[in-house]
ZASE-815253 format. One line per 4 residues: number of its first residue (from 0); for each residue y, x, z of C-alpha. Coordinates in nm, 2 decimals. Layout:
NUM = Y X Z ~ ...;
END
This chain:
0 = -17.94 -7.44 -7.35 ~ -17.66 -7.42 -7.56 ~ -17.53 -7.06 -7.67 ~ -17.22 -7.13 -7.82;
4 = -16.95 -7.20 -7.49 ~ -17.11 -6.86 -7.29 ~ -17.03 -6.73 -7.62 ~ -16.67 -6.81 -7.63;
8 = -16.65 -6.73 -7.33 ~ -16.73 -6.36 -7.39 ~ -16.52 -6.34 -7.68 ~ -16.16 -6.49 -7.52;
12 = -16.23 -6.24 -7.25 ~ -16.23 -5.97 -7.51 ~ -15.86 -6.08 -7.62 ~ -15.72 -6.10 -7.25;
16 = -15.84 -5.71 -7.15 ~ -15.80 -5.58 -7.48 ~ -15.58 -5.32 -7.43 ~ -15.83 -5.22 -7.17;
20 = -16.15 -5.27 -7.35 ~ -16.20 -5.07 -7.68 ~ -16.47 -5.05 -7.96 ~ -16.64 -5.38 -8.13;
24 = -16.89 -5.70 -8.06 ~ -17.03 -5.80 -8.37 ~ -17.20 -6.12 -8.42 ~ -17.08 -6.20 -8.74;
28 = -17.03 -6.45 -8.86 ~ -16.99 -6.62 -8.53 ~ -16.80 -6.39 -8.32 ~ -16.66 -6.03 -8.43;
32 = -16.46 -5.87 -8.20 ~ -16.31 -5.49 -8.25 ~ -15.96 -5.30 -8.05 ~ -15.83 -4.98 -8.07;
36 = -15.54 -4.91 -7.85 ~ -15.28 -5.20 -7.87 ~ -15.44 -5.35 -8.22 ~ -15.75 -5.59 -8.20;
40 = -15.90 -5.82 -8.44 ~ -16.11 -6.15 -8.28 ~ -16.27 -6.34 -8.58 ~ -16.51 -6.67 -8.47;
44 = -16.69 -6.89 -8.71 ~ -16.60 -6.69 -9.00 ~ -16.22 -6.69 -9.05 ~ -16.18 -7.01 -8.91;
48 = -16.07 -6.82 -8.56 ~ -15.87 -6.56 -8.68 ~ -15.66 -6.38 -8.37 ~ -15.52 -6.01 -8.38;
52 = -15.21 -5.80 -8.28 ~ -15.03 -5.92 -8.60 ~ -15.14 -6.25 -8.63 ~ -15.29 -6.60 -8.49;
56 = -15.50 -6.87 -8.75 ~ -15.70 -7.13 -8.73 ~ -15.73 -7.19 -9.07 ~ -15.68 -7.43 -9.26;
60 = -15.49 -7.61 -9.00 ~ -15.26 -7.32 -8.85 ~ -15.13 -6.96 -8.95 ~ -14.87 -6.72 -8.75;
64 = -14.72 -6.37 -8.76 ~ -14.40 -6.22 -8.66 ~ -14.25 -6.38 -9.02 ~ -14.40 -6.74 -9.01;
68 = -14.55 -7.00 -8.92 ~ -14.76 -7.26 -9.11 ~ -14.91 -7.59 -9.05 ~ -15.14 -7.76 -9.28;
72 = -15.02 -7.51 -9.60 ~ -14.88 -7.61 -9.77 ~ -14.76 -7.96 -9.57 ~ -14.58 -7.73 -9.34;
76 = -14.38 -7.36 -9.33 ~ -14.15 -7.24 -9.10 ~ -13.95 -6.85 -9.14 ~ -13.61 -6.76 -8.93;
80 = -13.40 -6.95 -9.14 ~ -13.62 -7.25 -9.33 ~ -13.87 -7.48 -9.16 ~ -14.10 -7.76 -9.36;
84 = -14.29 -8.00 -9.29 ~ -14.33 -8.22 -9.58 ~ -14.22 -8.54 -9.61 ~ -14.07 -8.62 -9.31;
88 = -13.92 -8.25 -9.16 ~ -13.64 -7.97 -9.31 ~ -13.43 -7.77 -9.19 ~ -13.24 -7.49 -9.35;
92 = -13.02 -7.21 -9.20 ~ -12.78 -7.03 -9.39 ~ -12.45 -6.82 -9.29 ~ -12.20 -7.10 -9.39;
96 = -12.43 -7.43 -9.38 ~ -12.74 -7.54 -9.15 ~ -12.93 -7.90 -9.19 ~ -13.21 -8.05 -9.09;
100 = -13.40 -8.38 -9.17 ~ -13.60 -8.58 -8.94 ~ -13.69 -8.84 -9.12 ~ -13.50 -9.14 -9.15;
104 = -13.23 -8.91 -8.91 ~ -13.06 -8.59 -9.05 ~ -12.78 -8.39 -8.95 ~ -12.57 -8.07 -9.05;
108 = -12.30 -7.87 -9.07 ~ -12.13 -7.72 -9.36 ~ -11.86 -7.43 -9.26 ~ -11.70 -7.65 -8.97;
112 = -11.78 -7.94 -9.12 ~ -12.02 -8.17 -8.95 ~ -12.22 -8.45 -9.09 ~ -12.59 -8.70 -9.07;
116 = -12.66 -9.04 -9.11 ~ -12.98 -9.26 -9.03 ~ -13.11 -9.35 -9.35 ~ -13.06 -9.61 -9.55;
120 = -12.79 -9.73 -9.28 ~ -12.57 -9.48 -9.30 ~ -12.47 -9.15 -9.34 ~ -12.23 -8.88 -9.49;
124 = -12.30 -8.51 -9.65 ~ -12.15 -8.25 -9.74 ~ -12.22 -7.96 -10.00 ~ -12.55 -8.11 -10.07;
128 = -12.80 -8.22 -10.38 ~ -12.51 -8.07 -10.61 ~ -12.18 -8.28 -10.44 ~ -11.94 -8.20 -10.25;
132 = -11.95 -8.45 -10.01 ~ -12.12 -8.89 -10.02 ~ -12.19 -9.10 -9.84 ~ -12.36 -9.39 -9.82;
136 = -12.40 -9.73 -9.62 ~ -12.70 -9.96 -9.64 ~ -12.82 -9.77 -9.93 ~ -12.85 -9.85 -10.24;
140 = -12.59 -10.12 -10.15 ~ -12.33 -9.87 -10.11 ~ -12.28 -9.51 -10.17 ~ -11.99 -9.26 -10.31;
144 = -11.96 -8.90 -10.38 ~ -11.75 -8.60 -10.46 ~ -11.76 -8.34 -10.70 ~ -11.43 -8.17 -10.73;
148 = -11.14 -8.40 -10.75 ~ -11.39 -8.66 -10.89 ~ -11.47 -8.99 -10.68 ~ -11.75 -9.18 -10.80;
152 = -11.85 -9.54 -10.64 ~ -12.21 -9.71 -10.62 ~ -12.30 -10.06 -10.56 ~ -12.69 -10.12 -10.58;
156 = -12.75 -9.79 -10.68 ~ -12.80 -9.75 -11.01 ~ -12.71 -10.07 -11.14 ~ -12.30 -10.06 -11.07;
160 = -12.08 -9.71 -11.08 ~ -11.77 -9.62 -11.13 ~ -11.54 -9.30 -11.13 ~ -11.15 -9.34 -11.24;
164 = -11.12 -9.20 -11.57 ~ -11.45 -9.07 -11.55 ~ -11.75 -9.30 -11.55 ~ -11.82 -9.67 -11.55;
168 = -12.18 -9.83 -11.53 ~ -12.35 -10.18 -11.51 ~ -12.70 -10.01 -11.56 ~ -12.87 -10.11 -11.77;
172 = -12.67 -10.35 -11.96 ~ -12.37 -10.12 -12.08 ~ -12.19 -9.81 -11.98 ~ -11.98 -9.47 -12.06;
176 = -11.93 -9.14 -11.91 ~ -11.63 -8.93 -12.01 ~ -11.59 -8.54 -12.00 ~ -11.32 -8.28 -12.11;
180 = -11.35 -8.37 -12.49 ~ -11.62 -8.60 -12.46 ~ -11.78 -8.94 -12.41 ~ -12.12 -9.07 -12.36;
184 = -12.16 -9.49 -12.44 ~ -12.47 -9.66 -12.39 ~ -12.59 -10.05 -12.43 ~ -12.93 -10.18 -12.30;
188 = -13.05 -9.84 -12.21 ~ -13.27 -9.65 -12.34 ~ -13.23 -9.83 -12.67 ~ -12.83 -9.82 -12.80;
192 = -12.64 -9.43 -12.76 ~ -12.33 -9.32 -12.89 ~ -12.15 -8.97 -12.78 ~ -11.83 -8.84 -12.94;
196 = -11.66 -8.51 -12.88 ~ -11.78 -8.16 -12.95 ~ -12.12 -8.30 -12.99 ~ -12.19 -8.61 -13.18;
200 = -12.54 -8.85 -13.15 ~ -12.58 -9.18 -13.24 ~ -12.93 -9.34 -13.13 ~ -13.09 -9.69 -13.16;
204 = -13.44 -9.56 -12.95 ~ -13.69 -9.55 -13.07 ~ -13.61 -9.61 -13.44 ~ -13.41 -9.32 -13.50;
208 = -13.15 -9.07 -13.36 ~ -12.89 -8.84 -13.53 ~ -12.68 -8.57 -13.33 ~ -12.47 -8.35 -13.47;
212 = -12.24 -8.05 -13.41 ~ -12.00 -7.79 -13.52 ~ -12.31 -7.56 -13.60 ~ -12.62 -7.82 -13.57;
216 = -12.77 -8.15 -13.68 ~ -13.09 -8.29 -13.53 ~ -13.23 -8.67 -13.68 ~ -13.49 -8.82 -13.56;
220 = -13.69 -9.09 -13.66 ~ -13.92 -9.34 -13.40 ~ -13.78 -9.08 -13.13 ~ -13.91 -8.81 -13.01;
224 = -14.22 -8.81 -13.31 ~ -14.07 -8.75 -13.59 ~ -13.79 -8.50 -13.60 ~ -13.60 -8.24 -13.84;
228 = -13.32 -7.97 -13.61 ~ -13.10 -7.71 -13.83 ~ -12.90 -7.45 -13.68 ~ -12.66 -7.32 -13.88;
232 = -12.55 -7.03 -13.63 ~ -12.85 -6.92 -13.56 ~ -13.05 -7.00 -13.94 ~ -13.30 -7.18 -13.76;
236 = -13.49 -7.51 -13.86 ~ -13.76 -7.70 -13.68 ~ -13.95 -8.00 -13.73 ~ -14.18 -8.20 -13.53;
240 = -14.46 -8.46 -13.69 ~ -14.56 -8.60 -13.51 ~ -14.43 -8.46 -13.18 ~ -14.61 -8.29 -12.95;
244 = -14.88 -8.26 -13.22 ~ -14.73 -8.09 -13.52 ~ -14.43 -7.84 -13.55 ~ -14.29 -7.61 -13.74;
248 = -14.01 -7.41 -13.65 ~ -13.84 -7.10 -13.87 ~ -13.53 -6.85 -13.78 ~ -13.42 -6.81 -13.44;
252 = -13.80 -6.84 -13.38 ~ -14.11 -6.87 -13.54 ~ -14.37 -7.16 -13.41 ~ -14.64 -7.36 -13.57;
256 = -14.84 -7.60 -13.36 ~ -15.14 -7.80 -13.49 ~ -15.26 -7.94 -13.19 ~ -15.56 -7.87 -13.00;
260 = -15.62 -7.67 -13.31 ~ -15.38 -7.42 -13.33 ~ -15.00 -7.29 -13.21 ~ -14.81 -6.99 -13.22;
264 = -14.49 -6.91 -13.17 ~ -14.27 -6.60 -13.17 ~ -13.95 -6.50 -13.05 ~ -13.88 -6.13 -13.11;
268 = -13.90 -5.91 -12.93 ~ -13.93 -6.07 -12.61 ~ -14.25 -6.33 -12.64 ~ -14.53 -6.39 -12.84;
272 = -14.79 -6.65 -12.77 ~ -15.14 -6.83 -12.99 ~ -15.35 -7.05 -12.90 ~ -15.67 -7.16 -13.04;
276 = -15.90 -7.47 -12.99 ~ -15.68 -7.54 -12.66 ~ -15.80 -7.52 -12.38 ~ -16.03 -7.28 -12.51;
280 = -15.82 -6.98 -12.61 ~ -15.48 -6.85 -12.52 ~ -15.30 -6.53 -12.56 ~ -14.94 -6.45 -12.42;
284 = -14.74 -6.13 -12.45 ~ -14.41 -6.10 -12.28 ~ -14.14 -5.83 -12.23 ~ -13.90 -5.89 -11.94;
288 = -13.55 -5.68 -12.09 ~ -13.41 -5.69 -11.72 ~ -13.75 -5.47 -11.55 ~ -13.88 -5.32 -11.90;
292 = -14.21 -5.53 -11.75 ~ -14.49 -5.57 -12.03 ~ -14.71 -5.83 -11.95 ~ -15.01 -5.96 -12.16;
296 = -15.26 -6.25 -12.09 ~ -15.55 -6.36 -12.23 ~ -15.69 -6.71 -12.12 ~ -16.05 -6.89 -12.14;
300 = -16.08 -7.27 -12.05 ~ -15.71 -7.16 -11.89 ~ -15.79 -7.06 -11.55 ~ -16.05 -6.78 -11.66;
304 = -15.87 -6.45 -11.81 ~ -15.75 -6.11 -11.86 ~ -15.39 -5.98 -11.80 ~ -15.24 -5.64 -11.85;
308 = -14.91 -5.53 -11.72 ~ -14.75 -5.19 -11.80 ~ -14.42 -5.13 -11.53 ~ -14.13 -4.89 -11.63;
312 = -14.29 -4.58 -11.47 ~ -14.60 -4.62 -11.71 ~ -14.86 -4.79 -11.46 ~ -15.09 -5.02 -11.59;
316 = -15.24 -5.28 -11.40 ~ -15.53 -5.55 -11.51 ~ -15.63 -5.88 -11.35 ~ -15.96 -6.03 -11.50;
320 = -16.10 -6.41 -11.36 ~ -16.43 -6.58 -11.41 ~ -16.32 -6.95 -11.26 ~ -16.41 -6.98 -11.01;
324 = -16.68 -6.75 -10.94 ~ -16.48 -6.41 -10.92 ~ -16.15 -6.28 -10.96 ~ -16.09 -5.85 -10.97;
328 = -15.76 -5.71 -10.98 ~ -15.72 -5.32 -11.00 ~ -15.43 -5.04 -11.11 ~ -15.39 -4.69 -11.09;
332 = -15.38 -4.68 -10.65 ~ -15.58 -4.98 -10.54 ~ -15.85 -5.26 -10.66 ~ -15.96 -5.59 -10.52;
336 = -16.22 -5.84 -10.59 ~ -16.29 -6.17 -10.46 ~ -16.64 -6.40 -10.45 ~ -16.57 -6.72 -10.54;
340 = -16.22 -6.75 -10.65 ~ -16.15 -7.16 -10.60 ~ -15.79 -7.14 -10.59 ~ -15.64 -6.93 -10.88;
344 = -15.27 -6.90 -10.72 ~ -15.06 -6.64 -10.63 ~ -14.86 -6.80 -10.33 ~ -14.91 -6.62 -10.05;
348 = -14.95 -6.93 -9.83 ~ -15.28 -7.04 -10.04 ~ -15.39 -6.68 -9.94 ~ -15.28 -6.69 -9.62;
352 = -15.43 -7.01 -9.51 ~ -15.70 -7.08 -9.76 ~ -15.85 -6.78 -9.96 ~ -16.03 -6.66 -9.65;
356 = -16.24 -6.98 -9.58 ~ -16.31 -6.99 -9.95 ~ -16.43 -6.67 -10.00 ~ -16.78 -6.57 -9.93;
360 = -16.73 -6.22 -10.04 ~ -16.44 -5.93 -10.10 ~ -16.36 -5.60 -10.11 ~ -16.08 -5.36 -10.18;
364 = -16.02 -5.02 -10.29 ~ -15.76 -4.72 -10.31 ~ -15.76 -4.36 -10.34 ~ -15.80 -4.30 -9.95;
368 = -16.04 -4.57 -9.84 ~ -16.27 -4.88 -9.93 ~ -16.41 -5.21 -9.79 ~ -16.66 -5.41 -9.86;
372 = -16.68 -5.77 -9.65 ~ -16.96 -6.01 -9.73 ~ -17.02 -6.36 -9.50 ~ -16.71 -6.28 -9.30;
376 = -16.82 -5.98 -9.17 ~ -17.19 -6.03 -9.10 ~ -17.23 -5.74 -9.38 ~ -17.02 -5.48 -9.40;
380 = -16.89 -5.12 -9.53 ~ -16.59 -4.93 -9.49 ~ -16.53 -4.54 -9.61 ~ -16.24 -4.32 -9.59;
384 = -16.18 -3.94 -9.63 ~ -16.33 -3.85 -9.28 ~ -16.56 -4.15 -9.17 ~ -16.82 -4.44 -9.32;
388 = -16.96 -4.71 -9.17 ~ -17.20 -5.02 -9.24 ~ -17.34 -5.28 -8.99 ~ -17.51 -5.62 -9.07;
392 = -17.39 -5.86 -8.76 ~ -17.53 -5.75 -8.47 ~ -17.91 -5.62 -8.59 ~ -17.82 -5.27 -8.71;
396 = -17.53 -5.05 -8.80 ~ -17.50 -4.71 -8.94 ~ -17.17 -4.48 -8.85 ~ -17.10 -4.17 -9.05;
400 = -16.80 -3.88 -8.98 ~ -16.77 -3.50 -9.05 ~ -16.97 -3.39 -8.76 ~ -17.19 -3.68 -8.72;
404 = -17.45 -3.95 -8.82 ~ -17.57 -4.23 -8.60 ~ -17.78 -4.54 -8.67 ~ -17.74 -4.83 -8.40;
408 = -17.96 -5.17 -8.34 ~ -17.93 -5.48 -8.17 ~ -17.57 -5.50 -8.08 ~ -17.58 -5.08 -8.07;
412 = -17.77 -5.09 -7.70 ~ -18.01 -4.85 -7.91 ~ -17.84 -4.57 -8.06 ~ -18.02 -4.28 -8.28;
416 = -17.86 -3.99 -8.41 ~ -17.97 -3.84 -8.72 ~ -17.96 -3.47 -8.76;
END
C-alpha cells in the first residue's frame, strides 16, 4: 500500500482548518506542518511544497507572496507594475507610459498616446529603446524614427539610412554621421574611419588608428593590441602590448597588468585592486564617496572569498565562501550560513526560488534567537530568550521554556517531562 496520497491527504487538510488547528506534524523531510493563530507553515518533500500565511512555492517551477510572483526564475517575474516572462512576454506600468509584449504582438501607451504593431509587419512606438517615436513596416524592409526634431529612414535595416543633414548610410560600403561640430565618415566598415570636429581619429583597422583631441592623443597600431593614450589634462599615459595582456598606465591612475601573472591598478582614493596568478588570487578595496561604504574582497579561484564592509555608523560586516561547499555571512546583529552554496548570487529571485532546494543545511543567528535547519527540517534547533527546542522528524523532540522541560517520541503521542 502506498503511504504517500493518505499522506497528502493529511497534510492539505492541515492548511484548510488551520486557523482552527494549532501546534505541528513533523515528518520531515516529507511533510512538516506547524500554525499558530493565523500564521502556518506546510513544507512537503523538502522545500519543494512550500505553503504558509506569507507565501505559496513549488520550487523551482513557482514562487508567490503579497509582492511577486515568479515562474521558472528567472524565465518569468511579475510585481504591481512589471511582469516577465522571457522571451516572448513584458509588460511595464509606469505613471505616464504602460506596454506590454506578446510576442510577435505588442501594444502601449505613452501619456495619451497609443501605439503596437505585429512584428515584423508593422508597428509604431513611442518613447521607447531611446526614440521618441518609429515605426516600422515589414521590418527590416522599412523602418523610421525620431529623436527630437531628427527623422531618420531605414531600408533593409542596416544596410540603407538616412537623416536630413544628419546621417547617410549604405552599410557597409560607405557612410557619415554628423553632429553639432562633428562628423563621423566610414568606407568598407570596420576597416576605413575618419571623424572631424572636437575629436579627431583617423583609422585603417586593424593596421593602425590615431585619435586626437584638444587635451588627448591615442595611436594605435594592429587595433586594439598595440596602443600608446596621453592625457594632457589629466597627466595620464597608458599603453597596451599587447592588449588585453600587457598595460601600463601612469597619472590619473596607476595599473600594470601582466596577464594571468599579475595586475594592479589604483585610483585614489576610491579603488584599489591586485591580482595574482588569475584565477587564483584577487583582492579589491573600494570606497563608495556617496554612502562612506568601505568594502574589501579577497577572492580564491573567484567564487571562493572573504569580504569586509565597514558602513558609516562603524559596523562591520564579513562574508567568507568555500565554493561551493559553504557560504557564512555575519555582522554585529545577525549571522547566517549555508551547506552547499551552488549558486553564489545575491538576487533575491536565485534565493527565492533556488537556494532552498540546493541547500542541505542552514542556520541563522542574532542577539535574540537562533536556528539551526538540517535536511529541510528533519533535524532541527531553535533558541530564544525564553524557549529551546530540537526534534529530529517525527522520532523524538525535546522542548525547553522557563518553567519547563519535556522530551517527546514518535510524533510526540509519548510525552515525558523532565524534572
Amino acid at each position: 500500500m502506498r503511504l504517500w496520497p493518505i499522506v497528502l491527504i493529511i497534510a492539505l487538510s492541515f492548511v484548510s482548518s488551520h486557523e482552527a488547528i494549532g501546534g505541528e506534524f513533523n515528518l520531515s523531510p516529507v511533510v512538516f506542518y506547524e500554525s499558530e493563530g493565523e500564521d502556518y507553515t506546510l513544507n512537503m518533500l523538502g522545500p519543494i511544497f512550500a505553503f504558509s500565511s506569507q507565501s505559496d512555492a513549488v520550487r523551482p517551477v513557482f514562487y508567490r507572496d503579497e509582492e511577486r510572483t515568479d515562474i521558472l526564475f528567472p524565465l518569468g517575474q511579475s510585481t504591481k507594475n512589471r511582469g516577465l516572462f522571457f522571451p516572448l512576454y513584458r509588460s511595464v506600468q509606469e505613471e505616464h507610459h504602460s506596454h506590454r509584449t506578446l510576442f510577435p504582438a505588442f501594444y502601449g501607451r505613452y501619456r495619451d498616446t497609443s501605439y503596437g504593431g505585429l512584428f515584423p509587419l508593422y508597428g509604431s512606438l513611442s518613447h521607447r529603446f531611446g526614440y521618441d517615436h518609429a515605426q516600422f513596416v515589414l521590418w527590416p524592409v522599412y523602418s523610421t524614427t525620431t529623436i527630437g526634431d531628427t527623422d531618420t529612414y531605414y531600408i533593409l535595416w542596416p544596410v540603407f539610412s538616412y537623416s536630413r543633414d544628419r546621417e547617410f548610410k549604405i552599410f557597409p560600403l560607405y557612410g557619415y554621421e554628423k553632429s553639432r561640430g562633428s562628423r563621423h565618415d566610414f568606407a568598407l566598415w570596420p576597416i576605413f574611419h575618419r571623424k572631424r570636429g572636437k575629436e579627431n581619429m583617423d583609422a585603417v583597422l586593424p593596421l593602425f588608428l590615431y585619435a586626437r583631441g584638444d587635451s588627448y592623443k591615442n595611436i594605435s597600431v594592429i587595433w586594439p593590441f598595440f596602443t600608446y593614450s596621453r592625457d594632457f589634462r589629466a597627466n595620464h599615459t597608458s599603453t597596451d602590448c599587447p592588449w588585453p595582456l600587457i598595460r601600463f598606465a601612469k597619472g590619473g591612475y596607476e595599473q600594470t597588468r601582466i596577464f594571468p601573472f599579475y595586475h594592479t591598478k589604483i585610483i585614489p582614493p576610491t579603488y584599489s585592486v591586485k591580482t595574482v596568478l588569475w584565477p587564483l588570487y584577487r583582492k579589491e578595496l573600494n570606497f563608495d564617496k556617496n554612502s562612506n561604504l568601505r568594502r574589501e574582497k579577497t577572492s580564491v579561484l573567484i567564487l571562493s572569498r572573504h569580504s569586509h564592509e565597514i558602513s558609516l555608523e562603524g559596523e562591520e560586516t564579513y562574508e567568507k565562501t568555500l565554493w561551493p561547499v559553504w557560504h557564512h555571512k555575519y555582522g554585529a546583529h545577525e549571522s547566517s550560513w549555508y551547506v552547499p552554496w551552488i549558486f553564489p548570487f545575491r538576487n533575491e529571485g536565485f534565493r527565492r526560488n533556488w537556494l532552498p532546494v540546493l541547500t542541505l543545511a542552514h542556520g541563522e543567528k542574532s542577539n535574540t534567537s537562533s536556528f539551526v535547519d538540517i535536511l529541510w527540517h528533519t533535524i532541527f534547533y531553535e533558541h530564544d530568550e525564553r524557549t529551546s527546542r530540537f526534534s529530529f522528524s517525527f522520532l523524538c523532540s525535546y522542548a525547553k521554556s522557563e518553567d519547563s522541560r519535556e522530551l517527546g517520541f514518535f510524533f510526540d503521542v509519548l510525552k515525558v517531562r523532565i524534572p
